[in-house]
Backbone bond lengths (Angstrom), bond angles and torsions (degrees), N, CA, C in turn:
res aa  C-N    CA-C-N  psi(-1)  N-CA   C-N-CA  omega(-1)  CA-C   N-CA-C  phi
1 X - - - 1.468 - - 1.522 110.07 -
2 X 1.260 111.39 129.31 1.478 137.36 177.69 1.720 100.09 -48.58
3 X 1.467 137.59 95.86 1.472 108.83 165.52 1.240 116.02 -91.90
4 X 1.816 87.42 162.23 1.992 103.10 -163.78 1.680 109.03 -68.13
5 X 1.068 145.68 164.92 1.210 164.47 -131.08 1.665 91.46 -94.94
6 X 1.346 125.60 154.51 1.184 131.25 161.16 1.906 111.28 -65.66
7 X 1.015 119.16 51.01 1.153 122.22 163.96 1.149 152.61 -136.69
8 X 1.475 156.12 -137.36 1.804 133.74 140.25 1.328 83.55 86.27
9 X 1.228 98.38 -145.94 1.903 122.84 -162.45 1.336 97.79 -106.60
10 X 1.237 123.83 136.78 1.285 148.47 -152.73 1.522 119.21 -144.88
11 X 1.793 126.04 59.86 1.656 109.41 -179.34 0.909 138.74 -65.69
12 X 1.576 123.56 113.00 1.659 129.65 168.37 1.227 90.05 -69.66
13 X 1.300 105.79 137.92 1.778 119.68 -123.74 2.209 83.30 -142.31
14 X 0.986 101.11 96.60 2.095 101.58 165.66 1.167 99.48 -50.60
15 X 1.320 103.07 142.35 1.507 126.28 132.10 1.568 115.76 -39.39
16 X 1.149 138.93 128.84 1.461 124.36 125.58 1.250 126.07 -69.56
17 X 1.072 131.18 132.60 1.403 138.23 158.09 1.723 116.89 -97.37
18 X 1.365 114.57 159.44 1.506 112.39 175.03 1.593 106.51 -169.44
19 X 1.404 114.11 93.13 1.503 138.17 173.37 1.695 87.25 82.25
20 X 1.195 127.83 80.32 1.360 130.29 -177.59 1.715 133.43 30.70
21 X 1.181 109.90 30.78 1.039 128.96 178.93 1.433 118.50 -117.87
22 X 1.547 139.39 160.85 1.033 152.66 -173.84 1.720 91.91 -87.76
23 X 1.853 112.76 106.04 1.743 119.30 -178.78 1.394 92.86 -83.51
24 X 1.418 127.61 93.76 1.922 128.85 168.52 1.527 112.07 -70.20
25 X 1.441 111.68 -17.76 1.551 109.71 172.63 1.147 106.98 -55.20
26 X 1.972 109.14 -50.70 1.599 94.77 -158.80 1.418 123.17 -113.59
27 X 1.756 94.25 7.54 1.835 107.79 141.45 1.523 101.13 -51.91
28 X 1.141 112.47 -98.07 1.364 108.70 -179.58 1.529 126.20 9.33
29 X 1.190 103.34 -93.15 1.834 126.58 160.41 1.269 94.71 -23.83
30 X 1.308 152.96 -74.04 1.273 162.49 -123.46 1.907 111.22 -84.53
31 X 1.333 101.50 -48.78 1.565 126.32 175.00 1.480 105.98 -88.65
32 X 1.268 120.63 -12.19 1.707 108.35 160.99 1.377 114.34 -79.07
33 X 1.493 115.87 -43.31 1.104 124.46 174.85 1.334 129.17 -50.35
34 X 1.409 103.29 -37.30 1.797 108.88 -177.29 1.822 89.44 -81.95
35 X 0.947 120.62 -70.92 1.308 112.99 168.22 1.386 113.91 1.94
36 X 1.656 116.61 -84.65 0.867 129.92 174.12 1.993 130.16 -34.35
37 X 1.525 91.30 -36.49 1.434 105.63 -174.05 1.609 106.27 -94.00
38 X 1.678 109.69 18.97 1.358 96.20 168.91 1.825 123.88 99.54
39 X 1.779 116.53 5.24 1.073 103.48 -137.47 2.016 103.15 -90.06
40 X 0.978 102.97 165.59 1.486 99.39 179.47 1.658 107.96 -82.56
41 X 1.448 138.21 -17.74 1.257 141.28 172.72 1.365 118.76 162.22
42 X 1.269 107.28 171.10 1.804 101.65 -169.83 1.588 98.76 -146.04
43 X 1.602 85.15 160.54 1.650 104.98 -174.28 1.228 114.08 -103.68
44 X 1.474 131.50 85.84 1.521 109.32 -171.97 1.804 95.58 -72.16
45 X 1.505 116.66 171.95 1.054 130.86 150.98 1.153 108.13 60.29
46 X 1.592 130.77 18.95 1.621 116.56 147.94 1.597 114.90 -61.50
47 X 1.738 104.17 -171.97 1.317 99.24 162.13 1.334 155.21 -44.93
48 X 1.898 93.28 -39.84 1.936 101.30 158.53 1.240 110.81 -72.91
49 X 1.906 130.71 3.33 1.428 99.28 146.62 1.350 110.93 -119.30
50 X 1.100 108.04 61.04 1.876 116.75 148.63 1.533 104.35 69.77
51 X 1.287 135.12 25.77 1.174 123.67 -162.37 1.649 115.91 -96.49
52 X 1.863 116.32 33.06 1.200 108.44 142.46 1.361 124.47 -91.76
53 X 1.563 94.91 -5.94 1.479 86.09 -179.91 1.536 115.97 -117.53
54 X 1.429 129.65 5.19 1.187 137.33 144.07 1.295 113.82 -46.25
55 X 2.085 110.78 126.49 1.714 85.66 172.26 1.955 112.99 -92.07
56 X 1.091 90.16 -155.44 1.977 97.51 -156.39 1.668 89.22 -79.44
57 X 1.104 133.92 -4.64 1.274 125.43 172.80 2.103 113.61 -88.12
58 X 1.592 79.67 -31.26 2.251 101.53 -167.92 1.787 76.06 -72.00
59 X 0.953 120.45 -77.13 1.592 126.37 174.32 1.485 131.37 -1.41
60 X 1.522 90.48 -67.58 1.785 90.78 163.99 1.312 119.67 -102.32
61 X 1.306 120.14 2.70 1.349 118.37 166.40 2.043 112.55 -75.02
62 X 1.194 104.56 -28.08 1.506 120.65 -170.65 1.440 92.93 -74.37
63 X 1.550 130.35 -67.23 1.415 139.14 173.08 1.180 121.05 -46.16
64 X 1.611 124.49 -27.55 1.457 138.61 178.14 1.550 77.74 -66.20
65 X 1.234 116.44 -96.23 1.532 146.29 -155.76 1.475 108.86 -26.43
66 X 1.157 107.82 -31.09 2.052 132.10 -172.50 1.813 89.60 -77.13
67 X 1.164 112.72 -69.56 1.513 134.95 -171.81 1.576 95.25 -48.49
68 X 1.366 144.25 -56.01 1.240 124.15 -172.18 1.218 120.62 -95.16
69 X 1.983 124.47 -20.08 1.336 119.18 156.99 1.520 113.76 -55.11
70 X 1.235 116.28 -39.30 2.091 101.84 177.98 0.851 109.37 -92.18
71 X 1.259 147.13 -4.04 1.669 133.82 150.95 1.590 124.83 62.04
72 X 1.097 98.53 34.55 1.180 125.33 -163.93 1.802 129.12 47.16
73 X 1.682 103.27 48.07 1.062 109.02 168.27 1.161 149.54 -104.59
74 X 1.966 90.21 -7.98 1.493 94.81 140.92 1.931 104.34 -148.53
75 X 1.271 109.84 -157.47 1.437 93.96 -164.75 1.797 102.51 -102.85
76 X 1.486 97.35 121.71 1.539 112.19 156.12 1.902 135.17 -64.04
77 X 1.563 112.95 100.21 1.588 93.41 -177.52 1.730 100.77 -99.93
78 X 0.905 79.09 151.88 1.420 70.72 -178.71 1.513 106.70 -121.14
79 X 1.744 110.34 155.89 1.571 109.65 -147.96 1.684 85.65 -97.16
80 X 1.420 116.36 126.60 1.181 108.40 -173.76 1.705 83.57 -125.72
81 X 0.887 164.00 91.18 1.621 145.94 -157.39 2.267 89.40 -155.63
82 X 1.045 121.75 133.10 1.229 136.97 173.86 1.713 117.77 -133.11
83 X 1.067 116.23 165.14 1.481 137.81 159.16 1.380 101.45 -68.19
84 X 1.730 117.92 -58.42 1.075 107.94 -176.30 1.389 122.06 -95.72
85 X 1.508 94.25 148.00 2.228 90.53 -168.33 1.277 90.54 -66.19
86 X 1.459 129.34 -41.18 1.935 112.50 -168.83 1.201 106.30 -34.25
87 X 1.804 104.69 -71.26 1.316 119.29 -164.05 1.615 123.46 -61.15
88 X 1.242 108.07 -18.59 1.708 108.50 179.15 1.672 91.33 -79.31
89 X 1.564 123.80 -25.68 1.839 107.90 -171.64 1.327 102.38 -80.04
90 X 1.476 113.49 -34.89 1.373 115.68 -178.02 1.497 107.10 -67.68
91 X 0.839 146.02 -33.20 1.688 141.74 -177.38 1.134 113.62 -84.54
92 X 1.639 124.05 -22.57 1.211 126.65 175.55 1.576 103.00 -77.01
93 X 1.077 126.89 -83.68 1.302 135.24 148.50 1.525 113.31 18.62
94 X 1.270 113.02 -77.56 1.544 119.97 178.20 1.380 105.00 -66.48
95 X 0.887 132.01 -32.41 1.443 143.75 -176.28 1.709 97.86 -49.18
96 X 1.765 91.77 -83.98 1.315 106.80 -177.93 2.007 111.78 -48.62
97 X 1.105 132.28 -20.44 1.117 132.29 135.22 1.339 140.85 -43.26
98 X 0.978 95.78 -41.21 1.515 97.78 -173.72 1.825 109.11 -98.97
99 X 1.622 123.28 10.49 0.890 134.12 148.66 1.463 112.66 105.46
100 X 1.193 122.04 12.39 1.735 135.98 134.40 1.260 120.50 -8.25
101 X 1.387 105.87 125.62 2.153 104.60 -173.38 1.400 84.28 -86.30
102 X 1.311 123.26 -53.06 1.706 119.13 -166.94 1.230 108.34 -148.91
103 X 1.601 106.47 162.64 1.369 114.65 160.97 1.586 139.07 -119.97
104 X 1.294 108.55 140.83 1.963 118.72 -178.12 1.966 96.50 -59.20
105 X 0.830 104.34 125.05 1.507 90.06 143.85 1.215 117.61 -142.94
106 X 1.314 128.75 146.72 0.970 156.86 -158.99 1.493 110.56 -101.17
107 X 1.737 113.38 119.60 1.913 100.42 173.14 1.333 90.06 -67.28
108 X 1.691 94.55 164.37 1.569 113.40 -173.08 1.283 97.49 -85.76
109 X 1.088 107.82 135.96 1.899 125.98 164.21 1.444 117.13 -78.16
110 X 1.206 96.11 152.79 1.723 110.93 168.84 1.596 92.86 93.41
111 X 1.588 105.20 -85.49 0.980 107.05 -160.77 1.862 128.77 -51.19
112 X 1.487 110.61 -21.65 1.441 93.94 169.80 1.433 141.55 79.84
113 X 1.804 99.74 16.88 1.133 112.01 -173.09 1.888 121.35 -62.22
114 X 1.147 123.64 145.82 1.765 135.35 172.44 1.624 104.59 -55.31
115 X 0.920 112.99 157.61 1.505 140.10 -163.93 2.073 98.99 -52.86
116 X 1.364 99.60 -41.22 1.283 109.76 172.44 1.781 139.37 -58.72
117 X 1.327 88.87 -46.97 1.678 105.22 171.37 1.630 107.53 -110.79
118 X 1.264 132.38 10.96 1.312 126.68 129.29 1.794 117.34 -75.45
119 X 1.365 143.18 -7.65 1.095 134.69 165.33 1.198 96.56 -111.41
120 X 1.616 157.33 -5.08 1.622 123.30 121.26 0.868 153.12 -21.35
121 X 1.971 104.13 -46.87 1.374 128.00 172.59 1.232 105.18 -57.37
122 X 0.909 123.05 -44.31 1.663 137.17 -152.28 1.897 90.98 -75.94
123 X 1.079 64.28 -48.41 2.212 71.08 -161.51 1.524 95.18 -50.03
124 X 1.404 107.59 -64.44 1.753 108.24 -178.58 1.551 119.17 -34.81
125 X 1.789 112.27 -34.04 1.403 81.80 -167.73 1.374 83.40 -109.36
126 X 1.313 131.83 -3.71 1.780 98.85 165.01 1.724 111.53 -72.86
127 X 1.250 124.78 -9.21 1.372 112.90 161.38 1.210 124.48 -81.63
128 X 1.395 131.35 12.71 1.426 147.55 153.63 1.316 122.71 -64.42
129 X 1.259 101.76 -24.06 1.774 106.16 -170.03 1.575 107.00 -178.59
130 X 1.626 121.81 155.89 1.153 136.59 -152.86 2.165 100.40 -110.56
131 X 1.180 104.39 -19.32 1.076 112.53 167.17 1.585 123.20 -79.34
132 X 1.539 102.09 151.57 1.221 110.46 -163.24 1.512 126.19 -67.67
133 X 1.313 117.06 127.25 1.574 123.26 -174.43 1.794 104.20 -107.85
134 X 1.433 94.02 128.69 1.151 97.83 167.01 1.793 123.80 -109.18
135 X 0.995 113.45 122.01 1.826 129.34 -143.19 2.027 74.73 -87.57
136 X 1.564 81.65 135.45 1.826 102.22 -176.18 1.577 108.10 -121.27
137 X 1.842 108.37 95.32 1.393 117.90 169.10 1.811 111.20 -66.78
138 X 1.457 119.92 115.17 1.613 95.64 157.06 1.366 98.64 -151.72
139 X 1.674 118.79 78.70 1.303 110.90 -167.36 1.766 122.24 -62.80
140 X 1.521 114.32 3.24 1.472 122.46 -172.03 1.548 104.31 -82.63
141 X 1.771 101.17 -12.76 1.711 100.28 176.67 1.256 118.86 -114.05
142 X 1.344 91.95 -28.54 1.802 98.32 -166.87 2.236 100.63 -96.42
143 X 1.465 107.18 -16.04 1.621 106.82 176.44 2.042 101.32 84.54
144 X 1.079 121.30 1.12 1.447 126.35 176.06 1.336 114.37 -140.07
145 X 1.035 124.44 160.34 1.719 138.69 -175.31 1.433 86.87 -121.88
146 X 1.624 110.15 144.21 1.094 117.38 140.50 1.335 136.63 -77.23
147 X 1.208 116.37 94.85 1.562 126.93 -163.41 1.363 103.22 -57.15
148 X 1.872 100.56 135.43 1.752 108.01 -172.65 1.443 99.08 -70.26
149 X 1.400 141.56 4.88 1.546 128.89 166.53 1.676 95.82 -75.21
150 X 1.524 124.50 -48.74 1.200 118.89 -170.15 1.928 120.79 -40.01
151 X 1.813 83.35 -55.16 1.395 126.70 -178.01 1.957 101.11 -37.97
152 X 1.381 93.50 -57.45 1.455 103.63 -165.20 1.779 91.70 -84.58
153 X 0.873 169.76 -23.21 1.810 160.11 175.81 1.412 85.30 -68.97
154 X 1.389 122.52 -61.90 1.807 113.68 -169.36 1.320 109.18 -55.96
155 X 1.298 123.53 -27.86 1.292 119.96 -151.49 1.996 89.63 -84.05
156 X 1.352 123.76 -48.03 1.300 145.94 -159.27 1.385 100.93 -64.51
157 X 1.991 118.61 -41.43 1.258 116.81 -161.24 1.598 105.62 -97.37
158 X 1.486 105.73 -35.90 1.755 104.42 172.53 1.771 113.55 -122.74
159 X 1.462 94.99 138.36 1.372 102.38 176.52 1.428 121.42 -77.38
160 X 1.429 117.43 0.95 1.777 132.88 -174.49 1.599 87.72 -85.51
161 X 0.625 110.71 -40.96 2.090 118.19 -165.96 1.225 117.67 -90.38
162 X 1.343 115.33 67.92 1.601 135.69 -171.99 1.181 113.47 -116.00
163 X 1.721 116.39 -9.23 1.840 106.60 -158.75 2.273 83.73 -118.01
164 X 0.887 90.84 149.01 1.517 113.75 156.64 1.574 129.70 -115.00
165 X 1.429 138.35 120.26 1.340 103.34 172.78 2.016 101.58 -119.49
166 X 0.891 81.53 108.08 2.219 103.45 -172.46 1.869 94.52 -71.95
167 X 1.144 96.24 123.45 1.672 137.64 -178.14 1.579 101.13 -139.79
168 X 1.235 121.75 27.97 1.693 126.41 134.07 1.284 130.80 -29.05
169 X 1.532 97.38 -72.29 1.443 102.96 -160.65 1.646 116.07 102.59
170 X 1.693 110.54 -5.55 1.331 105.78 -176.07 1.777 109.32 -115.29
171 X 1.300 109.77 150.87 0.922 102.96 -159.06 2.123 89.51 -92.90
172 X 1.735 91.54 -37.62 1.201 92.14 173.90 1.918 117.97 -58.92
173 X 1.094 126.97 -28.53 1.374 118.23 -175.07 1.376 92.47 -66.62
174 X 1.217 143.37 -60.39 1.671 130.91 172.94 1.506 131.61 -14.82
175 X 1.325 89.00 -55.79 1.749 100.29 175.57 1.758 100.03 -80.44
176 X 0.900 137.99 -33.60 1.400 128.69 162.86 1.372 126.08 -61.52
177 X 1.043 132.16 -49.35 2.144 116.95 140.97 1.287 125.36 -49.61
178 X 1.415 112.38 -12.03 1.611 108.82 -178.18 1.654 96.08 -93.64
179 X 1.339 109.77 -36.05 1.790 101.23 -175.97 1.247 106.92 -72.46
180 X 1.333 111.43 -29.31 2.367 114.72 -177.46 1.330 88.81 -64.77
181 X 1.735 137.90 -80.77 1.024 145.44 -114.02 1.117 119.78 -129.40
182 X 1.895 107.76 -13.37 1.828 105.98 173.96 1.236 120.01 47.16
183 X 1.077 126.78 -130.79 1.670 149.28 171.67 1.018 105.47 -48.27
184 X 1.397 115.30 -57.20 1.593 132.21 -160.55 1.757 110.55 -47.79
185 X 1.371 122.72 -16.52 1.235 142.81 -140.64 1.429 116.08 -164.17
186 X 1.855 114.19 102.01 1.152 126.42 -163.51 1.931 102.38 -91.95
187 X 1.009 132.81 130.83 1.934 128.22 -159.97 1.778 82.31 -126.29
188 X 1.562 90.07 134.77 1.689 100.88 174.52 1.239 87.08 -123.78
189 X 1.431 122.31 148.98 1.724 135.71 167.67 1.665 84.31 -90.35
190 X 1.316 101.81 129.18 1.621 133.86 161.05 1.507 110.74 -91.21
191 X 1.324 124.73 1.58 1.424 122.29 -178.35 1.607 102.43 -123.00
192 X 1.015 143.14 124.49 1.262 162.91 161.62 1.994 100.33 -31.53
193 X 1.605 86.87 -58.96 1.468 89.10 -160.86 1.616 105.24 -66.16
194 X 1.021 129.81 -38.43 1.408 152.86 -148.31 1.633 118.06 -88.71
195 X 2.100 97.89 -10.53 1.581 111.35 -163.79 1.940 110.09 -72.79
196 X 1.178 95.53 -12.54 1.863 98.63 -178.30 1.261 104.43 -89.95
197 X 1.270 119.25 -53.34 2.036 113.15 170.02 1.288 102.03 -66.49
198 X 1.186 164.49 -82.02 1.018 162.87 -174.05 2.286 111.98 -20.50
199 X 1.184 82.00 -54.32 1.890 82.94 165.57 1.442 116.06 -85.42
200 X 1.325 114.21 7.80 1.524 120.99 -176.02 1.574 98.97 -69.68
201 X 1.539 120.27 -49.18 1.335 140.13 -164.42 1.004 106.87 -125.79
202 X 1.197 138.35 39.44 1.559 158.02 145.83 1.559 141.18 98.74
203 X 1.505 90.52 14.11 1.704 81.15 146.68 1.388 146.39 -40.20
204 X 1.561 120.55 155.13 1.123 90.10 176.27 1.740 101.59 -146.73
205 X 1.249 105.95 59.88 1.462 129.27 175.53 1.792 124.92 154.44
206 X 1.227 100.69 -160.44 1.376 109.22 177.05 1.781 100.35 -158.02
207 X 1.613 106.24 136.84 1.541 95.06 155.03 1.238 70.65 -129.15
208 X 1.854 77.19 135.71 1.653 114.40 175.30 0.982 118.81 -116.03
209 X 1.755 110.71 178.49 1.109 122.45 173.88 1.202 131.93 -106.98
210 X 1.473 103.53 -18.19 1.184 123.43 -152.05 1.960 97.39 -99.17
211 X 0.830 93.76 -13.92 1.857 121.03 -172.92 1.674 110.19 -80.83
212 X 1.247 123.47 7.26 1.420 147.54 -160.28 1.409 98.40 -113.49
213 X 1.374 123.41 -32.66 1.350 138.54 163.23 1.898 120.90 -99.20
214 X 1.391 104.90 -67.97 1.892 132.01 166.82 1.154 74.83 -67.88
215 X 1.473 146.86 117.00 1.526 111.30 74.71 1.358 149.72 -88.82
216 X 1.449 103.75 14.44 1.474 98.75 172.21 1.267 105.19 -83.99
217 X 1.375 116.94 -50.17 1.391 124.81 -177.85 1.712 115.15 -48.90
218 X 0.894 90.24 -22.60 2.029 92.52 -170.49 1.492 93.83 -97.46
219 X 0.939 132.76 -22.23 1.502 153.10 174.30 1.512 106.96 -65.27
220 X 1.260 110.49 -58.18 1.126 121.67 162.76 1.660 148.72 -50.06
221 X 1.543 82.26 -42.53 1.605 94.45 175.62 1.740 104.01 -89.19
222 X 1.509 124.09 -2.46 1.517 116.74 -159.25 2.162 81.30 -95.65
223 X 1.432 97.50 -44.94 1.728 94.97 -173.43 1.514 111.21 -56.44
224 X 1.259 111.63 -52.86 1.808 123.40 -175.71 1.623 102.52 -58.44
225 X 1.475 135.28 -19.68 1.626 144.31 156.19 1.991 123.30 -68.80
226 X 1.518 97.10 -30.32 1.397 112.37 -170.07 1.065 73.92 -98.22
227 X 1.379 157.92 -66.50 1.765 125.62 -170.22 0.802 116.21 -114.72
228 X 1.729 102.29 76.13 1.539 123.50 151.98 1.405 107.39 54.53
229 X 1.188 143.43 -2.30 1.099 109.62 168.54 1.445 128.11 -92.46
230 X 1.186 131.66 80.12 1.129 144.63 167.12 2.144 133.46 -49.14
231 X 1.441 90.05 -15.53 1.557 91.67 150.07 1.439 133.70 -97.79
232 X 1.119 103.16 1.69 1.650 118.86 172.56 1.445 102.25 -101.69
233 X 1.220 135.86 -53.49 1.211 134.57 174.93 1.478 116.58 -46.90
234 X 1.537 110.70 -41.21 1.378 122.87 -178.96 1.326 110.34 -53.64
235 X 1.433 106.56 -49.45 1.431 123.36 175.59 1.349 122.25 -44.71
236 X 1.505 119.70 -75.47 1.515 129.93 152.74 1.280 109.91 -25.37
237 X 1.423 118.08 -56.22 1.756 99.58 -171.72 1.666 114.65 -68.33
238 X 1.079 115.41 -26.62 1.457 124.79 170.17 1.294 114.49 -45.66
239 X 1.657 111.67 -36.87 1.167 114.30 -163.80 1.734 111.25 -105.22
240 X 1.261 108.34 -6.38 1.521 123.97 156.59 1.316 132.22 -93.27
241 X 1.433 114.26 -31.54 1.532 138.57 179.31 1.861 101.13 -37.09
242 X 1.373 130.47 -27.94 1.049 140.77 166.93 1.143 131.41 -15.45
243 X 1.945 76.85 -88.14 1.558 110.91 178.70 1.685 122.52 -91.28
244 X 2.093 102.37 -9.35 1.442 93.19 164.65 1.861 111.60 -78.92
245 X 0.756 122.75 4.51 1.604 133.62 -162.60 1.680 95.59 -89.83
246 X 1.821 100.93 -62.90 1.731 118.37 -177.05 1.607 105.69 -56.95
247 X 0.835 109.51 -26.35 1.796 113.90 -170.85 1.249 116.38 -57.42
248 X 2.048 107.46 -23.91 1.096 111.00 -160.18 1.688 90.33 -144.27
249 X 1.057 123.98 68.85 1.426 134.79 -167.28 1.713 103.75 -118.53
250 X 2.057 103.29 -29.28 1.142 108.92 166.12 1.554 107.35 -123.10
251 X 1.368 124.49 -169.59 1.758 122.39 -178.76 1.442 76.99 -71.14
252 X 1.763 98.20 154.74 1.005 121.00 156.28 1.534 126.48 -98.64
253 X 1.311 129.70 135.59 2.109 112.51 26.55 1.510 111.38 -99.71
254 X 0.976 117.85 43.85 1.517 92.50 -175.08 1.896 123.46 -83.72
255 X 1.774 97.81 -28.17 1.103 98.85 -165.94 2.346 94.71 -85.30
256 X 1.378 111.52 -12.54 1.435 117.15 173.15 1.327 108.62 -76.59
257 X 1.595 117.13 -20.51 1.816 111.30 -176.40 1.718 97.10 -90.80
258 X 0.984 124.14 -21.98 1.064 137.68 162.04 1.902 122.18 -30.79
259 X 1.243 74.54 -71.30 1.946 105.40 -168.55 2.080 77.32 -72.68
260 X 1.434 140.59 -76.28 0.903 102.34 -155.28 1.412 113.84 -112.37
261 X 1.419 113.55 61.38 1.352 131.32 135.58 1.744 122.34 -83.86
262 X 1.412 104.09 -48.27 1.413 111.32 164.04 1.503 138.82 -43.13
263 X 1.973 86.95 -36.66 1.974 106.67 167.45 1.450 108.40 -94.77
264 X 1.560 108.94 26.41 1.771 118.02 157.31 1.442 99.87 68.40
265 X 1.397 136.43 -23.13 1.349 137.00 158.77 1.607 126.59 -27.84
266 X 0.744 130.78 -3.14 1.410 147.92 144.35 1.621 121.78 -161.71
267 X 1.322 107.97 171.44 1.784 103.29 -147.15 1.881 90.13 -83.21
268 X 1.375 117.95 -48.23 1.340 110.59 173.37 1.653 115.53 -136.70
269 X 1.369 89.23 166.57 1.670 102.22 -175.22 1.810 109.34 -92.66
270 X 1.117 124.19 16.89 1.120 130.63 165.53 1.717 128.74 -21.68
271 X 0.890 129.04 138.66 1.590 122.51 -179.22 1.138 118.13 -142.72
272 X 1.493 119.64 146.06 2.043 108.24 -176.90 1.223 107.92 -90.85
273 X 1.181 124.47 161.47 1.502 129.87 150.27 1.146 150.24 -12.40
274 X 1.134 144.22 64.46 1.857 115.28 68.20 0.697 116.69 -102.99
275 X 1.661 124.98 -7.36 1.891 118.28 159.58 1.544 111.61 -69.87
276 X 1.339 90.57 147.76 1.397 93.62 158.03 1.521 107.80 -149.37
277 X 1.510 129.69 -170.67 1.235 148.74 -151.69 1.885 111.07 -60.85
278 X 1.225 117.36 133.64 1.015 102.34 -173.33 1.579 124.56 -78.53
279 X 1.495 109.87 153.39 1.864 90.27 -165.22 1.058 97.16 -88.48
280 X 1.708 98.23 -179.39 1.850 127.46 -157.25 1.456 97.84 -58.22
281 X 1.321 108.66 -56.68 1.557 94.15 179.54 1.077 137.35 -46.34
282 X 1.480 120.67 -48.44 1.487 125.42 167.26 1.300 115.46 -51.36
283 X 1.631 110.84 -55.22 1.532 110.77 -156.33 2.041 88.29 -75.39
284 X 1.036 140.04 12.24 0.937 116.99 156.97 1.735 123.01 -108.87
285 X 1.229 107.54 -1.15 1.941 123.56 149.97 1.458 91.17 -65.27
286 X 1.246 122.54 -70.99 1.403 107.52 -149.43 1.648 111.47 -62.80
287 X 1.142 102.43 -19.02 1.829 109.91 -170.26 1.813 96.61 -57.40
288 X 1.815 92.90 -55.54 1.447 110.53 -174.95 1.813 127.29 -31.38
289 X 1.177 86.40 -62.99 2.020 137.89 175.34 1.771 79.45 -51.30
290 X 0.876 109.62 -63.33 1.930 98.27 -157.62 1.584 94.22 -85.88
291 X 1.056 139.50 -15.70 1.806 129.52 168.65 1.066 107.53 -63.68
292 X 1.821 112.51 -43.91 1.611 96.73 -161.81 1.805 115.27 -87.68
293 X 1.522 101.48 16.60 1.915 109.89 -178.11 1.821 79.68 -110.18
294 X 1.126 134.20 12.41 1.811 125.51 -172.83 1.431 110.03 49.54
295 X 1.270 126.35 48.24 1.099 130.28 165.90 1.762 110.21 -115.75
């Protein structure tokens, strides 16, 4: 089977957990459903699924588990992204083993590396594998941007390293990979809220979050953007802008395991350490927030 393009709607896909364990029942359940709702591909084991605190075994067992529930019906990336360059080659690596269309990666956090040994990193794990990596800007987590000079040397030296997914926040950094790299350079909005301006000036998707619950709706607003129609899309987002806002009222995922624990989509909304459960107050905004979309 022909797979669909790295683009469209894309779920960064939770963990379930259930009494501190990895719940695979209602992983399972979870990836039929998006399936079901149409989705263009999913991320097991990025950040909305907790994967600093998954260990390297919960990791590829979660990505294994992703890889044989979709069956290749649509495309699995799997979030292989580390602090450490070993460990981001090693996860990619197994990844791409274990039969992964692509991979998230993530700049490494904390540490804060210069323009230089952030395009090492990069190099190392695109020399891990021939499949496509999509390079993960979110300097509000990781404390660095991947600078579009970086962006553009990766882009020049490997042909696997074409996709970006920008968790900026700017609408202007968008149009600044689109003026370096045009074509050359596929831009995913990493922010839910941000996915209609972001395709205004050429995006050409979203992996979301909010799409773990919506995916038709997020599905919806990414197609009504890919053909141009942008006053209908405007519309829809108006009418989601809500609950992409509530999604993130606490760190994420907690207040998204939340919303689809409630739609019985997995058995609990559980979270590891240092998150934990969202409080009464919130989880009763968010209850609110999801009545008035009839969910």
């Amino acid at each position: 089977m022909k797979l669909r393009p790295l683009t469209g709607t894309i779920t960064a896909l939770v963990t379930p957990f259930l009494k501190g364990q990895v719940d695979y029942a209602s992983l399972k359940k979870l990836v039929a459903y998006q399936i079901k709702g149409g989705i263009d591909g999913l991320v097991p084991v990025g950040t909305t699924g907790e994967s600093p605190t998954l260990s390297h075994e919960e990791h590829m067992d979660v990505i294994r588990a992703v890889i044989a529930e979709t069956a290749g019906r649509v495309p699995v990336i799997a979030g292989t992204g580390s602090n450490s360059t070993a460990e981001a080659v090693e996860l990619t690596r197994l990844s791409h083993e274990a039969g992964a269309d692509a991979m998230l990666v993530v700049a490494p956090y904390y540490n804060k590396p210069g323009p230089e040994g952030l395009f090492r990193h990069f190099c190392a794990v695109a020399e891990a594998t021939d499949k496509p990596i999509i390079l993960y800007s979110i300097p509000g987590r990781c404390g660095i941007e991947i600078g579009i000079p970086v962006v553009e040397r990766l882009r020049a030296k490997y042909s696997h390293v074409r996709w970006i997914k920008e968790a900026g926040g700017s609408v202007d950094r968008v149009d600044q990979l689109k003026q370096a790299m045009g074509a050359d350079l596929t831009v995913l909005s990493g922010d839910d809220s941000l996915t209609v301006p972001f395709m205004s000036v050429g995006a050409e998707g979203v992996i979301s979050v909010a799409s773990n619950l919506l995916v038709k709706e997020v599905g919806q607003l990414v197609r009504l953007c890919q053909a141009n129609d942008f006053a209908k899309a405007g519309k829809l987002h108006r009418q989601l802008y809500p609950i992409f806002k509530t999604m993130f009222i606490e760190p994420n995922p907690v207040p998204v395991k939340a919303a689809v624990r409630r739609a019985g989509l997995i058995v609990s909304d559980e979270v590891r350490a240092p998150l934990c459960e969202l409080s009464k107050a919130n989880a009763k905004i968010l209850e609110q927030t999801l009545i008035s979309l009839g969910k």
